[in-house]
C-alpha positions in Angstrom: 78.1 92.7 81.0 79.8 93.0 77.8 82.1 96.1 79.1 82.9 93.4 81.9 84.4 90.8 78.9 86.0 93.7 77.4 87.8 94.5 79.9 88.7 91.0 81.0 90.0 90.6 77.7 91.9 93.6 77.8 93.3 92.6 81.1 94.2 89.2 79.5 96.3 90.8 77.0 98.0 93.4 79.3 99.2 90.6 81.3 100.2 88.1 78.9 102.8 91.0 77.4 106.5 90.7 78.6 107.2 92.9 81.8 109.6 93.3 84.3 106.2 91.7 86.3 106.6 88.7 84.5 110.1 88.4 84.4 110.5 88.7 87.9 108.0 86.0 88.8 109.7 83.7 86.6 113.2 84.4 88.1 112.7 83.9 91.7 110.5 81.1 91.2 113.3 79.4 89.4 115.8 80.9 92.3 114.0 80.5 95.2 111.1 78.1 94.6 107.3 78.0 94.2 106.8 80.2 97.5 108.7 82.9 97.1 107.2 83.5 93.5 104.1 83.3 95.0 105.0 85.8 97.6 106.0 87.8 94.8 102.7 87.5 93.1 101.5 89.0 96.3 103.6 92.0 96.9 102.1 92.8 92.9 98.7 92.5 93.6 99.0 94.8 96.2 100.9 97.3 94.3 98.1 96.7 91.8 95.3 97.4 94.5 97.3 100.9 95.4 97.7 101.9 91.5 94.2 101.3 91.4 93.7 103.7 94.5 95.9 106.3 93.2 94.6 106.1 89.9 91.1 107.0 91.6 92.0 109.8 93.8 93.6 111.6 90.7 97.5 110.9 90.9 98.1 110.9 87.1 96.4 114.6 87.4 99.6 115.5 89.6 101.7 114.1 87.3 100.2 116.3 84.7 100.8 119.5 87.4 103.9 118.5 88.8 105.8 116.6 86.0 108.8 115.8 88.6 106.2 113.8 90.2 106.8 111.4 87.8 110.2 112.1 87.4 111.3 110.5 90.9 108.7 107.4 90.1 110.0 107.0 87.0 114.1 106.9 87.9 113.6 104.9 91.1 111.5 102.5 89.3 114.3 101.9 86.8 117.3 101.8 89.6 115.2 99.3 92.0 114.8 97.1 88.4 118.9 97.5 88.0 119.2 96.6 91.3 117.7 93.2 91.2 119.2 92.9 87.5 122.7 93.3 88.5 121.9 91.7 92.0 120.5 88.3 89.5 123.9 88.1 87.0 125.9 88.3 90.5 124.5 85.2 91.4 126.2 81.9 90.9 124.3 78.9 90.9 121.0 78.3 91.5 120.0 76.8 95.0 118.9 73.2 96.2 114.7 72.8 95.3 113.0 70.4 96.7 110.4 67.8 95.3 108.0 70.9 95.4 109.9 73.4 94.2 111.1 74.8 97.5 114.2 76.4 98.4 115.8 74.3 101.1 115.5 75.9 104.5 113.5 79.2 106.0 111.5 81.2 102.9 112.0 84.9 102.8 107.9 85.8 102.3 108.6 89.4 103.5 111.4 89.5 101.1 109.8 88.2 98.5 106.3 90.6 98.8 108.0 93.6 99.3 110.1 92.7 96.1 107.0 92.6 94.0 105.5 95.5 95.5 108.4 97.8 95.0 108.7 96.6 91.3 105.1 97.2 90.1 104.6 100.5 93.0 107.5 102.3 91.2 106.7 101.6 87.8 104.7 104.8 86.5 103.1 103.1 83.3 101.6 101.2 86.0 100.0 104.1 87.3 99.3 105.4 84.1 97.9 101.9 82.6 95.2 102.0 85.9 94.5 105.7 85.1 93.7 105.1 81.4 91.9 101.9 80.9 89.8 101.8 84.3 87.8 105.3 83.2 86.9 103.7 80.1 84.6 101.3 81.4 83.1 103.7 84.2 79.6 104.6 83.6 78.4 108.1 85.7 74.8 107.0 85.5 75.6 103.3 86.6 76.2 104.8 90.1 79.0 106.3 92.4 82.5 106.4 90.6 84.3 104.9 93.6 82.1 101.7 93.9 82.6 101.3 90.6 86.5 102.0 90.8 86.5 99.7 93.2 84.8 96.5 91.4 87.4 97.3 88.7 90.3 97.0 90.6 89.6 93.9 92.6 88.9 92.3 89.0 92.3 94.1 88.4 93.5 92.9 91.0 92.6 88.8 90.7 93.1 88.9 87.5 96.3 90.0 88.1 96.6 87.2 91.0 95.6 84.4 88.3 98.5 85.3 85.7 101.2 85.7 88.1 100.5 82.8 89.9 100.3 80.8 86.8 103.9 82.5 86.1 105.0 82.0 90.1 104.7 78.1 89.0 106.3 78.3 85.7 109.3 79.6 87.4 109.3 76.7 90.0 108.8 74.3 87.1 111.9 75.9 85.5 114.3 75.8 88.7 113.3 72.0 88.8 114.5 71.9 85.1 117.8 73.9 85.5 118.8 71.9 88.7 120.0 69.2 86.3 122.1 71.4 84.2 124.9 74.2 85.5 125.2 75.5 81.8 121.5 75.8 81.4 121.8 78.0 85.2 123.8 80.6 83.5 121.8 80.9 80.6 119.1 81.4 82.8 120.8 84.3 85.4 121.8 85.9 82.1 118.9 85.9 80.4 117.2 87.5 83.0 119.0 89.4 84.4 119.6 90.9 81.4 115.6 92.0 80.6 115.4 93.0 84.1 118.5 95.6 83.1 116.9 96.1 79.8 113.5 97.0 81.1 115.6 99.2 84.0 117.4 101.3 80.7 113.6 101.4 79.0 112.3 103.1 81.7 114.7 105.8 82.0 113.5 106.7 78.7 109.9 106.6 79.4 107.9 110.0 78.7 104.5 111.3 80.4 102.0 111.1 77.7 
């Protein structure tokens, strides 16, 4: 029980850290509305539930054998996050949200998940993150490895679901805000756009440990 709080707490502070996870939630949510975040949050949890997978069947080990393995992760991760960087400063104005946060007229969900699964499934500290904390808190003589892989990642994986929700909504509540003031609009596209960019650039210069 207590390795269970550890690693809830160490969850906790993993996802209350700046990331292009976070960042992303609160931009579309403040671009597109309470639905598409959540989407979003989706697409994340299940590019959380794969690096979980991964992590379990040994894909950091081919990392470690084939080091341009993590070479192509690493460089499309960063050009899929300058993508939606440069695709965010492009944009002009923020669109018409509804009393609920909405975007006025049909919602993109496919869009939107597929968004948040590309950004987390090509992000290699990801990967790496799953494949160093969750053997940490597997015990050998507590039963098979993969059950307990398993119960890890869907606590990964909600936990996960929790924060980025709570930042899906944060972004929705911002859009709401910004509607009321055009200068405040281009603070916002530039401001994150510009992490987005920044986290692209950071993970160019990421090494395997």
């Amino acid at each position: 029980m207590a390795g269970l709080w550890l690693f809830f707490m160490a969850l906790a502070v993993v996802f209350l850290l700046p990331g292009p996870d976070m960042i992303l939630l609160l931009q579309t949510g403040a671009r597109q509305g309470k639905g598409a975040a959540l989407a979003t949050a989706v697409g994340l949890g299940i590019a959380r539930g794969c690096h979980v997978a991964l992590a379990a069947l040994g894909l950091a080990a081919l990392f470690k054998a084939a080091p341009w393995t993590f070479e192509v992760v690493r460089l499309a991760g960063a050009a899929y996050l300058l993508w939606i960087g440069i695709q965010c400063l492009r944009t002009t104005m923020l669109p018409n949200l509804n009393g609920e946060g909405e975007i006025a007229g049909k919602p993109r969900w496919r869009a939107s998940i597929q968004r948040g699964l590309l950004t987390n499934l090509l992000n290699p500290k990801a990967l790496l993150f799953c494949s160093v904390l969750l053997p940490q808190f597997i015990n050998p003589q507590a039963g098979p490895v993969l059950a307990q892989f398993a119960v890890l990642g869907v606590i990964l994986v909600g936990v996960g679901l929790l924060f980025d929700s709570a930042y899906a909504l944060a972004g929705a509540a911002l859009g709401r805000w910004l509607q009321r003031s055009p200068s405040a609009q281009r603070v916002q596209q530039w401001l994150f756009g510009s992490l987005l960019i920044g986290f692209a650039l950071r993970l160019t210069f990421v090494q395997q440990a």
